[in-house]
N, C-alpha and C positions, 0 to 999 in steps of 0.2 A: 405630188408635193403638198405638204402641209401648208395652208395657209395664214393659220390663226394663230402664228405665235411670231413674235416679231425677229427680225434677221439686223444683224449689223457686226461690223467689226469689235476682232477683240481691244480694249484701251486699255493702259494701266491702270486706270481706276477700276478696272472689272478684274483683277486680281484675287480679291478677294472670293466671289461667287466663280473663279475659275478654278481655284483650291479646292472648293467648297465642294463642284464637278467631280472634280478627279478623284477626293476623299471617296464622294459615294462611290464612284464608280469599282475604286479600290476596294472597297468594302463586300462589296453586292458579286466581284469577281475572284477575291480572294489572291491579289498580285500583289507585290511588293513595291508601286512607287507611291515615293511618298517626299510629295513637296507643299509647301504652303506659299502664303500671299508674297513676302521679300523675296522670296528665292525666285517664281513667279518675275516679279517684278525687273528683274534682270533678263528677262528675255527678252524685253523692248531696245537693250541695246548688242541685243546679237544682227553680227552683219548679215545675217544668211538670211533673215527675216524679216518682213515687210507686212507689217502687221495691219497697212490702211486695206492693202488688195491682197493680202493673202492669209486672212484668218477670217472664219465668221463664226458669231455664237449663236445662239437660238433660244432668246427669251420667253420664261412665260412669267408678265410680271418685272419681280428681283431675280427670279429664279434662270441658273443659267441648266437650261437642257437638254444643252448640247453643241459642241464646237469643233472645228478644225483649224491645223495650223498647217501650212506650207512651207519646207525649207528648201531655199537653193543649195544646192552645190556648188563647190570652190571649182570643180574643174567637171566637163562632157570626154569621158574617157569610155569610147566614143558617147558613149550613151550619157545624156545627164538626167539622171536617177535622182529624182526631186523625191525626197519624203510628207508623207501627212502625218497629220497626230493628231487625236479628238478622239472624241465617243461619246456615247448620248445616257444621259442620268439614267436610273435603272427604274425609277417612277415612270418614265418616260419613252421606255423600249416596248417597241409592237407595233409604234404607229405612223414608221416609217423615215423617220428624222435618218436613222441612218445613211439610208440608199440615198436622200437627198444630200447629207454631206460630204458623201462619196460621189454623187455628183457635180456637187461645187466646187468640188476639190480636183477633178477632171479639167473641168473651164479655166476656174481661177489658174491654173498652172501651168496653163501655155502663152496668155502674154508674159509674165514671167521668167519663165525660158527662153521666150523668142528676145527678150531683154539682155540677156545675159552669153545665151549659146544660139544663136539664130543658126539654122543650117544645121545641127547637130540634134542624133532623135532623144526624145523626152520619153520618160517613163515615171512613174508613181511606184511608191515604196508606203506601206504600213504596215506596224509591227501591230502586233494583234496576241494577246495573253492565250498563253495554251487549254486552258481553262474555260475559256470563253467562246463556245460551241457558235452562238446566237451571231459574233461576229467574225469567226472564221465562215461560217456560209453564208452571211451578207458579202461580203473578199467574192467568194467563189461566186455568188450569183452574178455578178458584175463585172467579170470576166478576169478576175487577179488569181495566179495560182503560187500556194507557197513553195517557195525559192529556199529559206534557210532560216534553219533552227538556232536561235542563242539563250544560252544557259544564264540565269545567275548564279552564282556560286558563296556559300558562306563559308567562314570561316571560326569558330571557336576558339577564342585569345585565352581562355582558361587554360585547354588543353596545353599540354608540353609543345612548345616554338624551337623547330630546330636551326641550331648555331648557325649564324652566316660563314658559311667560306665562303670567301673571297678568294678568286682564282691570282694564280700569281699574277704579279707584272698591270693587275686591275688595281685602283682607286673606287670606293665609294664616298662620295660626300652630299652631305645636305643642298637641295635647291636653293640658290638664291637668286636674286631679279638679274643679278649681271650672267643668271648662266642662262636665262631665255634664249637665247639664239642657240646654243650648242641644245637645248632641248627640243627644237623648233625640229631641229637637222636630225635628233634622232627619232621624235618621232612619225617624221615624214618619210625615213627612211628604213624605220620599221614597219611601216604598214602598206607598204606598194604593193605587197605580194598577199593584202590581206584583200577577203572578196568584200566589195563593195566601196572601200576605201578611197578619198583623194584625200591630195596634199592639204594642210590645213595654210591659210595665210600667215601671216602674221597680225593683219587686224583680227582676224579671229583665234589666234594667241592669244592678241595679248586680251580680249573677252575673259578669253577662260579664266586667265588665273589672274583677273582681277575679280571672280565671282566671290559672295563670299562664304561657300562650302568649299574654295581650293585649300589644303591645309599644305605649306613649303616645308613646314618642320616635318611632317611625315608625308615629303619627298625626295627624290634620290635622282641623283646620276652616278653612272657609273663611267669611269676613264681607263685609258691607256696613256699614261703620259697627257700628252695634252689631247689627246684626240678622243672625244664622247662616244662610247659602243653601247649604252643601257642608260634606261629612262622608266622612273615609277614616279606619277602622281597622285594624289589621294583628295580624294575630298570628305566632308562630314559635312550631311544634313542635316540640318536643325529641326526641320518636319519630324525626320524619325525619333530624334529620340526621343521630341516631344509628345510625339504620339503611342513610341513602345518601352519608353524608360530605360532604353539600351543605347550605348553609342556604338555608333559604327563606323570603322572604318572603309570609305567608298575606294579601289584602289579604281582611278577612271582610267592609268595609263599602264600598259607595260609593253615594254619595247624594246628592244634587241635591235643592231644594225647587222646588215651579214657578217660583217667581221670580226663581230663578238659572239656568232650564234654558234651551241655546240659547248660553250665553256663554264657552265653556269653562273651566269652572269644575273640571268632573270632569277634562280633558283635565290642568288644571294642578295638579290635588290628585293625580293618577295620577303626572306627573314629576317633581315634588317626595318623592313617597315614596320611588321606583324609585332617585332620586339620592344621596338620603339614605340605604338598603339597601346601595346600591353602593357606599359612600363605606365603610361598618361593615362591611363583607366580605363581604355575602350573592351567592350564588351567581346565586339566580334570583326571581321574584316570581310568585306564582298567588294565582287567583283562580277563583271558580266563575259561572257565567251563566246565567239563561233564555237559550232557546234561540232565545226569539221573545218577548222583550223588546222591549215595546210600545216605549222609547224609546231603541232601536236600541243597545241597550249593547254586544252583540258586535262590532258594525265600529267601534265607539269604542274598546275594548281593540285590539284589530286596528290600528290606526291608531297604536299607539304599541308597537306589537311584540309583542302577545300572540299566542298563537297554540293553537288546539284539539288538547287531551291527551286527555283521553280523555272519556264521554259517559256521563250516570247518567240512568236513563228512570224517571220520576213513574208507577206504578200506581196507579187510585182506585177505591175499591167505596162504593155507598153501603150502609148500612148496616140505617139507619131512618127 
């Protein structure tokens, strides 16, 4: 373990030099996330996050060199499958930071758990850029092996956007605050059968789309009468476009309940956003995918012009 560089939790006032982190890191690995200091700033009121006992940066100076975060899960279905998130500046790879915050990140996350799912086994989850050789086999030395591959996917709004059909006897309308609940239920009920998934709460609803990259005007449900089958939300980062001169539309949700699946419900919640995007000036549309997405989502995006950017690979250790 490195001794000479100071250790402490992440605070909102380190926003800025934890931007600053990911920038480089983004840069030196050639991956596509890209947030700054405000957006940043909204993670200190995510519920899943406990940022006194489950985050540490690693100073040298002002300089941050490197950090991890810890998320709980809403539910131990049996397993609760805590995620980390961090990496260590690219000045500063070689000399071990890593393996130490993979092992902080081992500790820190079983009072944690035993807080939340006492009795129920813990595991660790990092996603790790495909790109990035140096720390898919720090994962493997440490005993993590990869689980599962997820695609980003872009989308080109220049190109020709095909017509929404809309299947009979469906409704699409714009989100608004009073349809939170019927969005709650579809996207909880979309994603049971997706791997790794639990239900989201409602405090961590209503998180999300108080953030403020959630964009309501290009989001969508879709109806049967009264009853909700399909759900698309979007967000737009202000990081990207200020760092690539392009807007993008983020799509974060799409979702289908069983009773809507088979009818192209997703097909017409997809070109109804992509149109609406295009119409308000955005450049492009993405999105992220399992890889092997039991209900075939990738040749569904594929089918209406997405296409595979770049690939982030799932490490999982059990723990206890």
């Amino acid at each position: 373990m490195i001794m000479s560089l100071d250790r402490r939790p992440i605070t909102p006032g380190d926003a800025g030099a934890w931007a600053a982190l990911i920038a480089a890191i983004r840069d030196a690995d050639g991956s596509d996330y890209y947030i700054n200091e405000q957006e940043l700033r909204e993670e200190f009121d995510n519920p899943n996050l406990d940022f006194a006992r489950g985050s540490v940066a690693i100073w040298d100076g002002g300089t941050m060199a490197g950090c991890a975060v810890l998320a709980r899960r809403s539910a131990a279905d049996p397993v609760h499958n805590m995620r980390q998130e961090g990496g260590v500046h690219p000045a500063y790879r070689g000399r071990g930071l890593g393996g130490d915050l993979l092992a902080w990140a081992e500790q820190a996350a079983v009072p944690l758990h035993e807080e939340r799912f006492a009795g129920h086994p813990l595991a660790l989850s990092s996603g790790v850029f495909s790109l990035n050789a140096g720390a898919a086999a720090l994962h493997q030395e440490h005993g993590y092996q990869a689980v599962r591959w997820f695609h980003s996917m872009v989308r080109d709004l220049s190109a020709a956007i095909p017509q929404a059909v809309i299947p009979d006897g469906v409704q699409i309308t714009g989100y608004t605050a009073d349809q939170a609940e019927a969005a709650l239920l579809v996207r909880n009920e979309s994603f049971r059968d997706h791997w790794g998934s639990t239900d989201v709460t409602e405090q961590n609803w209503a998180h999300s789309v108080a953030q403020r990259a959630f964009r309501p005007r290009f989001s969508f449900l879709a109806y049967a009468g009264p009853e909700p089958l399909g759900l698309l939300l979007s967000h737009e980062y202000d990081a990207y476009t200020e760092q690539t001169g392009r807007r993008d539309l983020y799509i974060a949700i799409v979702g289908t309940r069983a009773a809507g699946r088979k009818r192209g419900i997703a097909t017409a919640l997809l070109a109804t956003a992509m149109a609406a995007a295009r119409a308000d000036g955005y450049d492009q549309a993405s999105l992220t995918v399992d890889a092997a997405s039991l209900t075939g989502a990738v040749g569904l995006y594929q089918h209406v012009g997405f296409a595979v950017d770049t690939t982030w690979v799932t490490y999982h250790k059990p723990l206890r």
